[in-house]
N, C-alpha and C positions, 0 to 999 in steps of 0.2 A: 664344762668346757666352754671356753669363749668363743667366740664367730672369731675369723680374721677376713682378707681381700676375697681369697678361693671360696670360703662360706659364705660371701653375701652372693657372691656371684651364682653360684651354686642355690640361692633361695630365690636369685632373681629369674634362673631356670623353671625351678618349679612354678611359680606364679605365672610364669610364658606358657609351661606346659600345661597348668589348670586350665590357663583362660582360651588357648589352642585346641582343647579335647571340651570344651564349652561346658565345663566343669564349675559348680561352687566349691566353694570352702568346708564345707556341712558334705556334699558327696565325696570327695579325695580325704575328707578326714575319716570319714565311716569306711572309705575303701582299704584305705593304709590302716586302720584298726587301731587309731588314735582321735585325742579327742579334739574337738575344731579349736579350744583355746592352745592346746600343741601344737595343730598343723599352722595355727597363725603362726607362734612363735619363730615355727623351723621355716616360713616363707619369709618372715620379716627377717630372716639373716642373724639374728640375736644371738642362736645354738646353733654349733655344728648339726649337720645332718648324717643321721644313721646312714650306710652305705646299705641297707636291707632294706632302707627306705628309698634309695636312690631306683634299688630294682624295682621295687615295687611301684612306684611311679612311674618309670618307664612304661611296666606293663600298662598301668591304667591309663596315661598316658601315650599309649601307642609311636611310642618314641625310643631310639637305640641309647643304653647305654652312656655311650659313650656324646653324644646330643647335650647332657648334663655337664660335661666337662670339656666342652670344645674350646673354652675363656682358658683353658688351665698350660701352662707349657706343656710342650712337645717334647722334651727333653731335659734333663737336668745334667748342667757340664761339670765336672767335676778334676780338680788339675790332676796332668797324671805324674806321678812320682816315678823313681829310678830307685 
């Protein structure tokens, strides 16, 4: 799968939240159970990010959820029909 807008932003969290939890690249990649040429790839925005890994980051992270996707809309409007 390709990156789009949502997934760079989304890689640009994590790299906030590695360098926030005063984390390498080499520790968040051993913690996530992936390997550091991965975890680069999924911070440089290149590939979508697993949502298993979005929790899991969090946790190591000490970050909510929802902290990962505060860049994302609040809502999708959708017209309504009759």
């Amino acid at each position: 799968m390709t990156a789009n807008t949502v997934d760079r932003k989304l890689a640009a969290k994590f790299a906030q939240a590695r360098n926030s939890a005063e984390l390498n690249v080499v520790e968040v990649a051993e913690q996530l159970q992936i390997s550091e040429a991965e975890y680069v790839v999924m911070e440089s925005g290149l590939e979508r990010i697993p949502a298993a890994k979005v929790a899991q980051m969090a946790r190591i992270s000490n970050q909510p959820i929802a902290w990962f996707f505060d860049h994302a809309p609040r809502a999708i409007k959708f017209p309504f029909r009759k």
